[in-house]
C-alpha positions as CSV (number, residue, x, y, z in Angstrom):
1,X,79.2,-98.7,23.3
2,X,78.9,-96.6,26.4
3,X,81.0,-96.7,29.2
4,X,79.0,-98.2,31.8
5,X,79.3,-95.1,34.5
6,X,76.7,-94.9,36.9
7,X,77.3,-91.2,37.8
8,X,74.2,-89.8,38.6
9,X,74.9,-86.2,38.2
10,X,75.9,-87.2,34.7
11,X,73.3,-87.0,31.4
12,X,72.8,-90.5,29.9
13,X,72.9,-91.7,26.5
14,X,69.7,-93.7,26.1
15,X,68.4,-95.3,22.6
16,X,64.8,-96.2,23.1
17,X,63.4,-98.8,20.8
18,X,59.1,-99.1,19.5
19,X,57.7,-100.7,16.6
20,X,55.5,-98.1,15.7
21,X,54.4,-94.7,16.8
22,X,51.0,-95.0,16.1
23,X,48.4,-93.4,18.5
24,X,48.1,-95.4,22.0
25,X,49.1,-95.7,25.5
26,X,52.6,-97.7,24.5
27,X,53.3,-95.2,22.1
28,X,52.4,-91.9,24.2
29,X,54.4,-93.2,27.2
30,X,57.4,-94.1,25.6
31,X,57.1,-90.2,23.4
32,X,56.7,-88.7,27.1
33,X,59.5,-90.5,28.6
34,X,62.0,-89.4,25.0
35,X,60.9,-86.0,25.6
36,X,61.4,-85.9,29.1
37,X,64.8,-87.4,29.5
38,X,65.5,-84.6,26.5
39,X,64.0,-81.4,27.7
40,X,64.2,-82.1,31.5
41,X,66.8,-83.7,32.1
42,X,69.5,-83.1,29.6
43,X,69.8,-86.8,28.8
44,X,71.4,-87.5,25.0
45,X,68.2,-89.5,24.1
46,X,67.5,-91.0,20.5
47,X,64.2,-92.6,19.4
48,X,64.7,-95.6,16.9
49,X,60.9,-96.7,15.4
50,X,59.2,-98.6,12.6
51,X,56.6,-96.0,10.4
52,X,54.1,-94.7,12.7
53,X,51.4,-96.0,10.0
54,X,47.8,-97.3,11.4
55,X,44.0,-96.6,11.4
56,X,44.9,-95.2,15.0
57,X,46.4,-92.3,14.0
58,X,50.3,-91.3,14.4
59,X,52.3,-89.9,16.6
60,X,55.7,-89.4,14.5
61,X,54.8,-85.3,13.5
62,X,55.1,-84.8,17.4
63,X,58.1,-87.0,17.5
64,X,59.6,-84.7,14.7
65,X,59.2,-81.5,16.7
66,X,61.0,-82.8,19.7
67,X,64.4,-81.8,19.0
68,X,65.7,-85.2,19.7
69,X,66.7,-87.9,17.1
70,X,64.5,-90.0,15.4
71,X,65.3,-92.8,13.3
72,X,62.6,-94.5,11.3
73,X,63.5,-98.4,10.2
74,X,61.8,-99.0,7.1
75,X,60.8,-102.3,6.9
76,X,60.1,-102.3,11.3
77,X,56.8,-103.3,11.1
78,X,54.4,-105.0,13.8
79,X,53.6,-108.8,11.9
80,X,56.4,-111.2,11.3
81,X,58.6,-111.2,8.1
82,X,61.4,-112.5,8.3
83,X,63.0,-110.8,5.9
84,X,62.3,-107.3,7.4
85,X,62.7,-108.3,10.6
86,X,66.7,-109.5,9.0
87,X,66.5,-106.4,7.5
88,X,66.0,-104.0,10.5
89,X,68.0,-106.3,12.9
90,X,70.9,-105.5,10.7
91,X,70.3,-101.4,10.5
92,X,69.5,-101.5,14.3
93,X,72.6,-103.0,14.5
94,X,74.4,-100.2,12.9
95,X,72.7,-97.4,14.4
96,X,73.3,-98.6,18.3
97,X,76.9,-98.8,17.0
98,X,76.9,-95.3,15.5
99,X,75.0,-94.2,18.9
100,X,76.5,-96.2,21.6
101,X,74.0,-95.3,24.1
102,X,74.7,-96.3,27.9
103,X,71.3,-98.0,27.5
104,X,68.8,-99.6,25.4
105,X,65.4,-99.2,26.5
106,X,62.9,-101.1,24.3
107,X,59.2,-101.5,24.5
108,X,56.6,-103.4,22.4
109,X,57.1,-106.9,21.5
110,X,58.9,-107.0,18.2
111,X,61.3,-104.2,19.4
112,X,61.4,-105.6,22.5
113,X,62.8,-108.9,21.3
114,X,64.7,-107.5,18.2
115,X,66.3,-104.6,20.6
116,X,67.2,-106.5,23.2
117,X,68.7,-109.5,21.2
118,X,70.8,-106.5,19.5
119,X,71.8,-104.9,23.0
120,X,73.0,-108.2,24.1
121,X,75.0,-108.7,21.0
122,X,76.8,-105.2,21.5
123,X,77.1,-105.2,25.4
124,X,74.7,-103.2,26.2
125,X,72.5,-103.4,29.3
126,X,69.1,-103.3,27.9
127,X,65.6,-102.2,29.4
128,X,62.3,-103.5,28.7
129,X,58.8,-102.4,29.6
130,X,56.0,-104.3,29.4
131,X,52.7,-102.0,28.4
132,X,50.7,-105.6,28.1
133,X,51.6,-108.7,28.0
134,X,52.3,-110.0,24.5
135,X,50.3,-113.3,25.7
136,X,46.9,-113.0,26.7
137,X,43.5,-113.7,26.7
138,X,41.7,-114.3,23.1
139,X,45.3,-115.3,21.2
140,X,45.1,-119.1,19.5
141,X,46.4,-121.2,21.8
142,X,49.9,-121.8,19.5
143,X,50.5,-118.1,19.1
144,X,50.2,-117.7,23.3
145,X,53.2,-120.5,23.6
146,X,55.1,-118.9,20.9
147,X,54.9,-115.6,22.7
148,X,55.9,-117.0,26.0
149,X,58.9,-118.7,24.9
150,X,59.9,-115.3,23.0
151,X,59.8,-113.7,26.1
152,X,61.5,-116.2,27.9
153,X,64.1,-115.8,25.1
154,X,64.8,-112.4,25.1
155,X,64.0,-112.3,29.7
156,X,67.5,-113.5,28.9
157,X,69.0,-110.7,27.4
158,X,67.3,-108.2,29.9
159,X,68.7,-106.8,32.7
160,X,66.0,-104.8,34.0
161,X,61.6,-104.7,33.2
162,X,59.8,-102.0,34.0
163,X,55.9,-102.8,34.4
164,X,53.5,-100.3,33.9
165,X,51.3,-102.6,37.3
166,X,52.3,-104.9,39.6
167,X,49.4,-106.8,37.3
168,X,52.3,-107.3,34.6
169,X,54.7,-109.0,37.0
170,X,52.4,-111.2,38.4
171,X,51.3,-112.5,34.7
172,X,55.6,-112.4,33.5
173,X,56.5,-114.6,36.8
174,X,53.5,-116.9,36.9
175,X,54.4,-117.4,33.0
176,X,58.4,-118.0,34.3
177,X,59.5,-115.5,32.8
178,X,62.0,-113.9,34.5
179,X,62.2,-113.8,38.3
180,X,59.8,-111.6,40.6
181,X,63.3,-109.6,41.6
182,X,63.9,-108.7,37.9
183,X,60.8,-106.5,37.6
184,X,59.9,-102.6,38.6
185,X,56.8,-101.4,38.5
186,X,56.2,-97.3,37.1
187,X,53.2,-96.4,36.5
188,X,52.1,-94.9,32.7
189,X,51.9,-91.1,33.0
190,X,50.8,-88.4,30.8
191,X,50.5,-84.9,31.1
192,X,47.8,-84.7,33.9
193,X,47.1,-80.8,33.8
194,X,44.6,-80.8,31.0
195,X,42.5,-83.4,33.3
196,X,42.5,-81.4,36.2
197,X,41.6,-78.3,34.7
198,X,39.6,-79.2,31.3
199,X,41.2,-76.8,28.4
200,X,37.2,-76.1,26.8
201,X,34.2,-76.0,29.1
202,X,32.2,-79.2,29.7
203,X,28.8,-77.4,28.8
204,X,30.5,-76.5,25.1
205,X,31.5,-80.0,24.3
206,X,28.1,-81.2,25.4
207,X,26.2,-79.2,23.0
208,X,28.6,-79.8,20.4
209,X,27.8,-83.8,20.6
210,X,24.3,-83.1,20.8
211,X,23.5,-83.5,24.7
212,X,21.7,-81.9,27.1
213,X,22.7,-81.1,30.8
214,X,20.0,-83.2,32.0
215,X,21.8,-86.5,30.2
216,X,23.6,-88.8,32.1
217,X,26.9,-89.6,30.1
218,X,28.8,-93.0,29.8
219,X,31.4,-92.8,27.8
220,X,34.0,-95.1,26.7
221,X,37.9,-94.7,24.9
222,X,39.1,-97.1,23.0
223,X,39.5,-98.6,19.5
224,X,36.2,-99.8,18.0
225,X,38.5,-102.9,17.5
226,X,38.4,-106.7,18.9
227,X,39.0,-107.8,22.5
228,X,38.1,-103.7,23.3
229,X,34.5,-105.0,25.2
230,X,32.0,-102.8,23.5
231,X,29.9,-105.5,22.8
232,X,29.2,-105.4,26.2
233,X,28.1,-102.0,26.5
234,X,25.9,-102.1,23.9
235,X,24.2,-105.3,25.6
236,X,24.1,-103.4,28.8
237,X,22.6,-100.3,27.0
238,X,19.2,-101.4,26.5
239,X,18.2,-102.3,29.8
240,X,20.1,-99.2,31.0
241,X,18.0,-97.1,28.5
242,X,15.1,-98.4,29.4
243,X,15.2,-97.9,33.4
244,X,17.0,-94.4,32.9
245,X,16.3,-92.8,29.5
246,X,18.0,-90.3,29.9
247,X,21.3,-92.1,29.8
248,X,23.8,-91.0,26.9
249,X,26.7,-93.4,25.5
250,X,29.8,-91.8,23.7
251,X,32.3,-93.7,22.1
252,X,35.4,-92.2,21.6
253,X,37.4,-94.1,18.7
254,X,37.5,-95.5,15.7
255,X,38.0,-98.9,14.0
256,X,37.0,-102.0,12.1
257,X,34.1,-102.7,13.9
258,X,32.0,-99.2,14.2
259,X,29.8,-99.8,11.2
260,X,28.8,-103.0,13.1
261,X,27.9,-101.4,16.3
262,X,25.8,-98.4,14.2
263,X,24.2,-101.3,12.6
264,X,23.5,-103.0,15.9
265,X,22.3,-99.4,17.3
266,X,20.2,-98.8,14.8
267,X,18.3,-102.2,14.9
268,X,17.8,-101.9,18.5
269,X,16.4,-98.1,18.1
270,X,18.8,-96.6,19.8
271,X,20.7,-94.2,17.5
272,X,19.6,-91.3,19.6
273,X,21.2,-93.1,22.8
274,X,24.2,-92.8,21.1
275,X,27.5,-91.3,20.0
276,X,30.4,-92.3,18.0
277,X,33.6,-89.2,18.1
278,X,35.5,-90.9,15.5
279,X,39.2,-90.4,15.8
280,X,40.1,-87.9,18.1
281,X,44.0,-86.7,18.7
282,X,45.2,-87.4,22.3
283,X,44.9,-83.7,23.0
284,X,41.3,-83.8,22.5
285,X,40.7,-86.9,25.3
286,X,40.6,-84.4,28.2
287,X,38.1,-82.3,27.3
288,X,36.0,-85.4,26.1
289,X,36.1,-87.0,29.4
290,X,35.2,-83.7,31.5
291,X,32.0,-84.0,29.0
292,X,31.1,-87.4,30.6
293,X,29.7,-88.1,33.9
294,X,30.7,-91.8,34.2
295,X,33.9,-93.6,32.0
296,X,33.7,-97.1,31.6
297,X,35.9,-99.5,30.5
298,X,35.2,-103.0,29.5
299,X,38.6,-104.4,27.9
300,X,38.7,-108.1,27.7
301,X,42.4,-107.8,28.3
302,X,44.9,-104.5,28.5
303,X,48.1,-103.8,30.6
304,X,46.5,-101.2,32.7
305,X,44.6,-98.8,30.6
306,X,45.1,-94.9,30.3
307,X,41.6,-94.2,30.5
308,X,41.2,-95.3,34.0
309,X,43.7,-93.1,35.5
310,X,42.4,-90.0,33.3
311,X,38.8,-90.2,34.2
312,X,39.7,-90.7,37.9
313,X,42.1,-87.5,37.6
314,X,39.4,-85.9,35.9
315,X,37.2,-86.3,38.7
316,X,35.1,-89.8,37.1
317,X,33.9,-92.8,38.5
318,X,35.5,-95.4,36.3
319,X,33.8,-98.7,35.9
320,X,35.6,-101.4,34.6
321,X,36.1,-105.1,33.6
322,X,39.2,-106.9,36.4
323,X,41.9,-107.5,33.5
324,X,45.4,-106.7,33.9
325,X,46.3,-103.8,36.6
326,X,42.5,-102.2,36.7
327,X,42.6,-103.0,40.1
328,X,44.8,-100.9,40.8
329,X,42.8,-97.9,40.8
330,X,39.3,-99.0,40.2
331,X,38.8,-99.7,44.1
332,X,34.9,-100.9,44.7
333,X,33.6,-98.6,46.8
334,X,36.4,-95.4,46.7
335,X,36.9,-95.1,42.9
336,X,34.4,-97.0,41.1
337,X,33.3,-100.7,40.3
338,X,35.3,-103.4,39.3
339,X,33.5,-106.2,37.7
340,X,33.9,-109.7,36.3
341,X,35.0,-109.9,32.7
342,X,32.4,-110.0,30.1
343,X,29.6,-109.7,32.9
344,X,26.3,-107.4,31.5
345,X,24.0,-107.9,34.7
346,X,26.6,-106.4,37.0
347,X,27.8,-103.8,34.2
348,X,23.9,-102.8,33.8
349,X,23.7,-102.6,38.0
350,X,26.8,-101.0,37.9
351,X,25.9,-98.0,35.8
352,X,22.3,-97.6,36.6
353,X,23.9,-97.0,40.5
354,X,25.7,-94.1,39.0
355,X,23.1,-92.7,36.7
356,X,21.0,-92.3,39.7
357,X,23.3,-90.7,42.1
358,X,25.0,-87.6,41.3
359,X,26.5,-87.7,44.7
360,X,27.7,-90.8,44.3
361,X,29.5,-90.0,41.2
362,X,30.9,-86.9,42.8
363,X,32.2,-88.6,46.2
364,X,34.1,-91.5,43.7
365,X,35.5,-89.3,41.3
366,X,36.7,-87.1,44.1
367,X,38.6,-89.5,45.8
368,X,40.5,-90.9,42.5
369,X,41.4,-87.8,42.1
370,X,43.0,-86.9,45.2
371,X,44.8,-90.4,45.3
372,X,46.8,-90.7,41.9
373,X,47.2,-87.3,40.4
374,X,50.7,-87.0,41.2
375,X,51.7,-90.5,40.4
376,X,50.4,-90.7,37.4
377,X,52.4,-87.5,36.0
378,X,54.4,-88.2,33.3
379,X,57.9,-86.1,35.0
380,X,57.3,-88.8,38.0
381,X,57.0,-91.1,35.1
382,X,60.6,-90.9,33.5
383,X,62.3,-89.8,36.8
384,X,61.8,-93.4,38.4
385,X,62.7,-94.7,35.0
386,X,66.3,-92.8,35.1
387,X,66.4,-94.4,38.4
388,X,66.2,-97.9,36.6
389,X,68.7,-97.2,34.0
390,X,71.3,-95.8,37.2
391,X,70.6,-98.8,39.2
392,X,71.4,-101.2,35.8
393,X,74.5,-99.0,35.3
394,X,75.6,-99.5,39.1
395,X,75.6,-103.3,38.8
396,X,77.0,-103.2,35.1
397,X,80.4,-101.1,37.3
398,X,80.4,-103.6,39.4
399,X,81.3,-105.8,36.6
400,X,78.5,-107.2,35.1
401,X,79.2,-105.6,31.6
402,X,82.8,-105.1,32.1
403,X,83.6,-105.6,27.8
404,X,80.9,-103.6,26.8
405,X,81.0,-102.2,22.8
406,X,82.2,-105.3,20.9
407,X,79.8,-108.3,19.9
408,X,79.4,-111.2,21.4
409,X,80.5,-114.3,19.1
């Protein structure tokens, strides 16, 4: 494969490795990261992917336009098969051989275990980041020990993770995963621009979902799907409503369970209180959030979720549920409010504070801008990741990977 060279003046030859290119924080930071390492850098990058097929929407026409390669694997899908997963280990195989990339960078959990199982068979160091956990709250109990011992599995086969918090590594070391040393954090950026300056005017999108200036809007972005806490909202809602009516909810999303919550809505009176965007593309979330006046976020379990760093660059308070690396930029009494997971008291104290204080909302949203704006920009993004993939190619000279491009046996 490559030749293990750890010049850093030099392009690299990276092959990065997702299940599925659907629409979601995984997906977009790995596509910012390919095109990065492409346009600004000059890197010889390749992007190796199941079908981007999903109720969430797709990401493979932008991945098309890139300029970069893209492989699609048939049969690559997220559940377990074992014949396509036989099927795509053995055209991975082939098409790391063809590439010969300095390194594999994998992310998700099937590619991450297929990918790195195939790196290790063809010498090559291999890269992992860990967007979530693939154990976590709300899996069957047999289906959390499985995952672990995957991960221990392929830990093995990894020389470097990259964590998108410091929330990760705690959860991948208490778990024994790999040790502490073994893991990087890099924050998840995006393209930050559009939520500093909003591309349409906040007054426009208002009218265009039906509110009023005088409203008060909550909103929250995420799938209407399982595990995605807004349940909780919706039990919060009605005393909310009724000590501020003129609180507005937007729920930005789509999913199994919205005809559900309309239902629920609807038996509560409340339809007016509320509304649902549907699917949206990523390139429509900024302007959305510049509509709001508070984002909330009440996750029963996530990696560190997009949406907090976005409405805190946008200028929002964020309120949101402790999982995973929240607290790391929800911080009580700067940014917004971090509460227990699945509380509704504190959520429903929480958001009346705001609702009630302009200023206040104005003083928190200020200050999350002014703290992670340039660390959560996606060119920081990929240039602390190329720093990874030198440092793995430094210890790989120094022998590590010293007869790398044929298989082990």
């Amino acid at each position: 494969m490559g030749d293990g060279r750890a010049d850093r003046d030099r392009p690299l030859r990276v092959a990065h490795v997702i299940t599925r290119l659907i629409i979601g924080g995984a997906q977009e930071n790995t596509l910012h990261t390919v095109e990065d390492q492409h346009h600004l850098h000059g890197d010889d990058v390749s992007l190796i992917t199941g079908p981007g097929i999903g109720p969430e929407g797709s990401l493979e026409p932008r991945a098309r336009a890139g300029g970069f390669p893209l492989h699609i694997l048939p049969r690559f899908g997220r559940s377990i098969h074992p014949l396509h997963d036989w099927t795509s280990t053995r055209q991975l195989t082939r098409l790391l051989r063809e590439i010969r990339p300095d390194v594999v960078h994998t992310h998700s959990s099937k590619a991450g275990v297929i990918g790195r199982y195939v790196a290790q068979r063809l010498r090559i160091p291999a890269v992992h980041t860990v967007h979530g956990a693939s154990f976590h709250y709300g899996q069957h109990p047999l289906a959390h020990r499985a995952y672990i011992a995957a991960e221990r599995w392929a830990a093995r086969r990894t020389a470097k993770f990259i964590c998108v918090a410091d929330a990760m590594t705690d959860d991948y070391v208490a778990a024994r995963i790999a040790p502490r040393e073994q893991f990087v954090t890099v924050y998840s950026g995006f393209d930050v621009e559009p939520f500093v300056s909003p591309p349409r005017p906040r007054e426009e999108v208002r009218r265009e979902l039906g509110l009023e200036p005088h409203h008060v809007v909550v909103g929250k972005i995420a799938r209407l799907f399982h595990l995605k806490g807004h349940e909780f909202v919706l039990q919060a809602a009605v005393p909310v409503i009724k000590a501020n009516p003129d609180v507005r909810f937007v729920f930005v999303g789509d999913g199994l369970r919205r005809a559900e919550f309309e239902d629920w809505i609807a038996g509560h009176d409340l339809t007016e209180h509320f509304r649902f965007t549907g699917l949206v593309p990523p390139t429509q979330v900024p302007e959305l959030i510049h509509a709001m006046d508070v984002v909330v976020h009440t996750s029963q379990w996530e990696g560190l979720a997009r949406v907090l760093p976005q409405g805190l660059i946008a200028g929002k308070p964020v309120v949101s549920y402790d999982v995973g690396g929240a607290r790391e930029v929800v911080l009580p009494g700067e940014t917004g409010y971090l509460l227990p997971r699945d509380s509704v008291d504190e959520l429903v104290a929480a958001l009346l504070d705001l609702a009630g204080n302009a200023e206040l909302r104005t003083r928190l949203g200020e200050t999350g801008r002014e703290r992670f704006t340039e660390q959560f920009r996606h060119q920081y993004m990929t240039a602390r990741i190329r720093e990874v993939y030198q440092q793995v190619l430094e210890s790989a000279c120094h022998g590590r990977q010293d007869t790398i491009g044929e298989p082990r046996v």
